[in-house]
N, C-alpha and C positions, 0 to 999 in steps of 0.2 A: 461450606463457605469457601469459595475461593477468592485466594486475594489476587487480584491484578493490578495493583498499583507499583508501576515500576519504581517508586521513589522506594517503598519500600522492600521488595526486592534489591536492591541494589543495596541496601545500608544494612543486611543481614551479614554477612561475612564479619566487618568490622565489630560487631556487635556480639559474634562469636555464637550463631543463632544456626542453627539446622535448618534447611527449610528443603518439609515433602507434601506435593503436592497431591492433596488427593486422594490417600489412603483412607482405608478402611480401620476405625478403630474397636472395632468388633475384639478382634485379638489382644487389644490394650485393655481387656477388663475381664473380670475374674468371669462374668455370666455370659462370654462373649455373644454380646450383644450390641447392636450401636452401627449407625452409617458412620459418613465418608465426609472427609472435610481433609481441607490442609493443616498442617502441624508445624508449629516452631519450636524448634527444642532447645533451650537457654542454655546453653552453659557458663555464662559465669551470672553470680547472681546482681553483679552490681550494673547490667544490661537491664535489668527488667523495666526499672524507670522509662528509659528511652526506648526502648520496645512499645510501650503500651502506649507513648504521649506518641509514637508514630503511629499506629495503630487506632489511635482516637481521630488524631487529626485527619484521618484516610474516611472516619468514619466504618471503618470496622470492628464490630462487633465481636469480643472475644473471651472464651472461656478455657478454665484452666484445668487439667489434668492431672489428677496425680499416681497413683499405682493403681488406680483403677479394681481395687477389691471390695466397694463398697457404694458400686452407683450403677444407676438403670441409664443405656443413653436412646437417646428417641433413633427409631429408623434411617432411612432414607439420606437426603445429602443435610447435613446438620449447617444451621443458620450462623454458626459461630466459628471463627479459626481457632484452634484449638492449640494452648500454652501447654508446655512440659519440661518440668526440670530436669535437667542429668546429673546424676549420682557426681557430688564433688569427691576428692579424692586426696586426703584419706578420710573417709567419712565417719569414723568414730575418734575422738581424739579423750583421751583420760589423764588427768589429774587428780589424785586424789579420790575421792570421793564425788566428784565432778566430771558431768562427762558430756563433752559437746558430739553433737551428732546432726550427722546433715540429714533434712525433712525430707530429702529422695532416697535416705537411705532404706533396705528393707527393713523391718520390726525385729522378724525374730532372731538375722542374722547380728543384729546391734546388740536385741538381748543377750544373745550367746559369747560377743564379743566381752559385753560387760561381766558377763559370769565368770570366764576364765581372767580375769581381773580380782576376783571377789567380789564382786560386787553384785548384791541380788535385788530381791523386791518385785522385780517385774517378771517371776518366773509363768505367774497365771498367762502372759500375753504372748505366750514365746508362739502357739499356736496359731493368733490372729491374722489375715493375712494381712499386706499391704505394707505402705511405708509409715514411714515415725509422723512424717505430716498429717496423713491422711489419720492414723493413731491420735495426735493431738488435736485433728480437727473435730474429731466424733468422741475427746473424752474415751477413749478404748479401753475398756476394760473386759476382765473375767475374772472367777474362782475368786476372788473379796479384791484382783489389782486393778487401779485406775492410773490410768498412763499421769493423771493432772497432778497423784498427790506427789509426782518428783519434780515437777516443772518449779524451774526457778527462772529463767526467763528462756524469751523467743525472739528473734528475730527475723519478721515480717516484711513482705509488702506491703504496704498499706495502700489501699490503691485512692482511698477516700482522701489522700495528701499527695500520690502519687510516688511517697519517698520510702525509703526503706525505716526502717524503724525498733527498735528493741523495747519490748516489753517485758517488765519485770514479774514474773509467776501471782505475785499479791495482782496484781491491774486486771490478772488473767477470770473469769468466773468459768469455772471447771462446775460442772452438771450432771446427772448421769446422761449418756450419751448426747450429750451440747454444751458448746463452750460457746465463751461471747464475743469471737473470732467475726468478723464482720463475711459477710457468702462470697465477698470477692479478693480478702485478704488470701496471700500466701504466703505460709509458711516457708524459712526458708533453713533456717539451723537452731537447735534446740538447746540449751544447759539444764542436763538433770543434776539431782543429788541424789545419791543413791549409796544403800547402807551394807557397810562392810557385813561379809558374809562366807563362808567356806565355800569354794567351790563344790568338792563333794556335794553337800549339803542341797545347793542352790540345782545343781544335777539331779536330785532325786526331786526336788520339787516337779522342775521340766517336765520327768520321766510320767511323774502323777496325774498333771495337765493334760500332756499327748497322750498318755493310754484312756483318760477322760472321753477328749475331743474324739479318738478313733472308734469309741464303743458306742456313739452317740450322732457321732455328724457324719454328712457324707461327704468324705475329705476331697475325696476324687470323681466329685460329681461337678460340673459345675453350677456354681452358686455368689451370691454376693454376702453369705455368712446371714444374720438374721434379716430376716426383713422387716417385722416390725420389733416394737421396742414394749417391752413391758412396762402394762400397768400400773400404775400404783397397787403393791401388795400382791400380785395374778402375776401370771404367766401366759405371755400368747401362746406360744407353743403348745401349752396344753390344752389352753381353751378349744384350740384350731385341733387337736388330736383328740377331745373329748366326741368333737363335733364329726368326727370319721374320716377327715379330707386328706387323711395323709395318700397321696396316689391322684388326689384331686387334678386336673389338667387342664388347662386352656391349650389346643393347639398343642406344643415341645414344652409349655410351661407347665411344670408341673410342681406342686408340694411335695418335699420329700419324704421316702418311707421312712427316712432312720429317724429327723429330727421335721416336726412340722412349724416350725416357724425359719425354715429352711427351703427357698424355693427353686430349684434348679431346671436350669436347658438340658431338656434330657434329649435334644436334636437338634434342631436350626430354628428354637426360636425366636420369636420377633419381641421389640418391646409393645411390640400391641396386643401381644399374647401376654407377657407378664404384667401389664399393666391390666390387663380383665381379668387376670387370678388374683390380683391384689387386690383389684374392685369384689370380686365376688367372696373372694374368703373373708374381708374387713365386710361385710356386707352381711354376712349368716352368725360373724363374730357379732354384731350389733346386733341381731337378731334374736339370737340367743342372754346373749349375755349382759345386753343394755351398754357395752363396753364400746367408744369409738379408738380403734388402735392406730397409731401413728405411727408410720410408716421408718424406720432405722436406716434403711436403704435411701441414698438420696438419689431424688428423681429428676434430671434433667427435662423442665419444662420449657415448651419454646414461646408459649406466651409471658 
């Protein structure tokens, strides 16, 4: 999507808005994957309101971006200009047992910031990638921690009001991987609670996690971390690795050896190569197993 409406070009500076025309967002995601489209980068978040009502009024179509660890983007020149926040600064801020953190922030670097604090809990997610937004948008969890059970509130765009908004943790319905975050809200700074704990302590947990995640996943492959989500009671991974596909390939798309509900570009490829390994492995999974799997990875659809 490209925008040419000079009105809005012209009201980006004052707005405190990046604007690149045209880039390839392939390198903005963990499975780099994804055409080309132009990008606004926010920086401050109380722009976003009048961002988006110029952007409606232009009748441009637009979609939001966050750390990009956890999404599939279609080919080609993408139908939507494409929203991203910049990391505010200083992005973890601690009181107490209370800890506000900006939604652009990274995951594991906030974890770690909070550990040297004492403050633990979330030592399972130090691994995850991506930011605290994109964490609280999918419910992020591992190893028994779910990012929701510290959330005390968020405050949002709500785009459905067009205003910004705080929500208090009870409002919030935390899921295993789904929260009841509306598909065009975003995130913009977070308040956990989180519970006193030794540093030391909260280190060796980490330590437990990453030598977990390194004997198991392929860290330095690329990938968007699981692609479907388990079943009630099952395991896709194991279904899909019962079933022999780990090495399975569309094209660069391929299922990984180490972990198979792990799908990785093991070269240049397309989302129309990852999107026919995900039709065909969810495909031999029903096949087999009577199981229809739902997909973890979110899938930028253009229809």
């Amino acid at each position: 999507m490209h925008i040419d409406d000079p009105k809005i070009i012209e009201a980006l500076p004052a707005l405190d808005v990046e604007y690149h025309a045209g880039i390839s967002l392939a390198p903005r995601t963990s499975l780099e994957i994804g055409g080309t489209s132009d990008l606004l980068v926010i920086r401050r978040h109380d722009s976003l309101p009048e961002l988006v009502r110029l952007l409606k009024q232009a009748g441009v179509p637009y979609r939001f971006l966050g750390g990009g660890s956890n999404v599939l983007l279609p080919d080609g020149e993408l139908p939507w200009a494409i929203l991203h926040l910049a990391r505010q600064q200083p992005d973890v801020r601690i009181e107490g047992n209370s800890v506000w953190v900006d939604c652009a922030a990274d995951l594991g670097r906030s974890v770690t910031t909070c550990a040297k604090h004492d403050l633990g809990g979330m030592e399972g997610l130090i691994g995850v990638p991506g930011t605290i937004g994109g964490a609280l948008r999918m419910n992020a969890g591992a190893y028994g921690t779910q990012i929701g059970t510290f959330v005390r509130e968020v405050k949002i765009y709500r785009a459905a009001s067009g205003r910004i908004e705080t929500l208090r943790g009870s409002e919030i319905n935390f899921e295993y991987r789904h929260t009841s975050f509306a598909a065009d809200d975003i995130m913009l700074t977070v308040r956990l609670e989180l519970p006193s704990k030794p540093y030391r302590e909260i280190l060796q947990g980490i330590r437990i996690c990453n030598d977990k995640r390194r004997a198991s996943q392929p860290l330095n492959q690329k990938s968007a971390g699981c692609i479907f989500k388990n079943p009630p009671g099952g395991s896709a991974g194991r279904m899909i690795d019962e079933l022999g596909l780990k090495g399975h390939s569309v094209g660069d798309a391929r299922v990984s050896d180490r972990h198979a509900n792990f799908f990785v570009n093991a070269g240049h490829a397309t989302a129309a190569d990852m999107l026919a390994l995900i039709a065909d492995v969810r495909r031999r999974v029903h096949e087999r197993y009577g199981v229809e799997l739902e997909e973890e990875v979110i899938v930028w659809k253009e229809s």
